[in-house]
N, C-alpha and C positions, 0 to 999 in steps of 0.2 A: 696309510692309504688316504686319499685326498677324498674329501668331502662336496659335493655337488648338491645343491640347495634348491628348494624350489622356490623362484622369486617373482614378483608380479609388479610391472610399472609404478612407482608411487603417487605419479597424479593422476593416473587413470584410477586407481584404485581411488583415490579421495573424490575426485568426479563422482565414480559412480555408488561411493558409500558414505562419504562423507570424512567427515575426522573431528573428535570431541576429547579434549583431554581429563574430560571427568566422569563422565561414561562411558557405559557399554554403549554398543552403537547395536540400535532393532534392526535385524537385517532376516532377509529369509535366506535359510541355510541352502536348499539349494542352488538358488540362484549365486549365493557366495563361494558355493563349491565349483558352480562350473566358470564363474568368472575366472577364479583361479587356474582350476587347470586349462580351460582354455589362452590364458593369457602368459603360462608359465616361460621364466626361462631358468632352468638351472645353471646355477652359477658358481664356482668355487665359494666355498663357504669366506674364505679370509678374503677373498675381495667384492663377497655381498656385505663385509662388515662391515666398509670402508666408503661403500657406493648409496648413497642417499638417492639418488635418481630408481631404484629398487626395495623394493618391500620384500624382505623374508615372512615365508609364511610359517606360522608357531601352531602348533595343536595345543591348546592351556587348558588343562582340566583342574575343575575344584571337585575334592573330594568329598562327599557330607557321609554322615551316618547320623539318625535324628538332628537335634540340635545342636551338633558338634561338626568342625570343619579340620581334615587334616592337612597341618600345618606344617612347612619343613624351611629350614634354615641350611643356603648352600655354603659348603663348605670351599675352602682353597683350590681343591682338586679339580673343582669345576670347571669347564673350559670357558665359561664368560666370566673375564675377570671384575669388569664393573659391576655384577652383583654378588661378586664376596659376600659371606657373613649377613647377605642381606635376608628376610624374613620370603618368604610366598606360598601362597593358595594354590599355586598354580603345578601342575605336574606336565610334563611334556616334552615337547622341543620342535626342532625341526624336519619339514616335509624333504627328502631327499630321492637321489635316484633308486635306490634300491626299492622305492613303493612302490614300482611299475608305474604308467602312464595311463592309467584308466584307473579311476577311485584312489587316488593315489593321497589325497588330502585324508581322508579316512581309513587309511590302509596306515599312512603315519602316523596318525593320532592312535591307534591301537597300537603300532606298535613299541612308539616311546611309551605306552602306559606301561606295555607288559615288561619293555625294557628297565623301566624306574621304581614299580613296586607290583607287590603278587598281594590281591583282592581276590574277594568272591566274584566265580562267573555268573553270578546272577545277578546282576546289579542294573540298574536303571540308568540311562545316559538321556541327558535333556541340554538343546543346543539354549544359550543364555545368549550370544550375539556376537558382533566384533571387537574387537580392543584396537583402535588405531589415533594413538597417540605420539604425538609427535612433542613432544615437551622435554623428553630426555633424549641422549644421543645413544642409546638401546633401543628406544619408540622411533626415533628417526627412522631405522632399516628394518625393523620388525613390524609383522600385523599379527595378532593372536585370535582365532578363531578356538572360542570359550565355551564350554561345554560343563555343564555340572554331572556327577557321577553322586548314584545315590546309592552306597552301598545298604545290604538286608542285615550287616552284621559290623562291630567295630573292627573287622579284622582287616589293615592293611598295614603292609612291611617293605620297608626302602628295602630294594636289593643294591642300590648304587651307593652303599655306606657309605665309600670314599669320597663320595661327591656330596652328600645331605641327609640331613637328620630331620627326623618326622615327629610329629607327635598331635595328639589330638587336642584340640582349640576348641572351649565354649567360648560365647559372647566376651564374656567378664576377661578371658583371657588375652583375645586378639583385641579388646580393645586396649589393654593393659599396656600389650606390645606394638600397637597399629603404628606407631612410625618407626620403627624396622622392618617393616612391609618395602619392597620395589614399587615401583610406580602400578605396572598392574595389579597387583595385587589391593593394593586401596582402589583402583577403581572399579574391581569386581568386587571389594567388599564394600564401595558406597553404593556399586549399583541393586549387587542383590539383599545385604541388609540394612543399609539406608545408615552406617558409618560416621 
């Protein structure tokens, strides 16, 4: 079944956010939620890959439980081939039609979480900013609207084995491995622990 994406002009989007390729970008979350869905166009997903004039919108959650970050490593299966094998902080994906058309930015972001791993429902969500980097040709057509999730317990499990492997990161550890990190993923880890 074909996939429909929600996507939002690329220079309008840099206009009225800007674009930093080493940070987060401070942005007020709702103002970024209605820009987007006010400005959506959903588009088949394999020719929003392809179209730079289009920004794909990404839901990117980092995981914490105390001072530990859960970490996953995408595997083959994955359907974005350019980040094989690469490291990330981030859980997520893409905003689509199936979100409905009203909250639909937030209706995705829950539901690739529940899609990608099963957490405690009590947990704490805090918006961190935008990710709109344009440095690799993944940044090129994506924006990641970053969200930190503060679990009350260490307890979170990949349901999507086939695609990524998880595991719980102290400091000592991601910095061990920080360049097998994707490009957002270091700049959510230079922006919130200074990397």
């Amino acid at each position: 079944m074909a996939e429909y994406v929600m996507t939002v002009p690329a220079e309008l989007l840099k206009k009225t956010f800007g674009e930093n390729a080493e940070r987060l970008i401070k942005a007020d979350e709702k103002k970024f939620i209605d820009f987007a869905e006010s400005h959506a166009e959903y588009v088949l997903r394999s020719e929003a890959e392809e179209d730079e004039s289009k920004k794909q919108i990404i839901a990117y959650l980092l995981i914490r439980y105390g001072d530990k970050v859960f970490m996953t490593r995408r595997l083959k299966a994955q359907s974005e081939a350019r980040l094989h094998d690469r490291r990330s902080v981030g859980i997520g994906g893409h905003v689509n039609t199936t979100d409905g058309s009203k909250n639909a930015v937030l209706a995705g972001l829950k539901r690739e979480l529940h899609e990608e791993v099963k957490i405690p429902d009590n947990y704490e969500m805090k918006f961190l900013g935008i990710i709109n980097d344009n440095s690799t040709s993944v940044g090129k057509v994506h924006t990641g609207l970053c969200y930190e999730i503060i679990l009350p317990s260490p307890s979170c499990e990949i349901l999507e084995t086939e695609k990524m492997a998880g595991e719980w990161a102290n400091e000592d550890k991601i910095k061990e491995v920080f360049d097998s990190f994707e490009n957002w993923s270091k700049i959510v880890l230079n922006t919130v622990f200074n990397y």
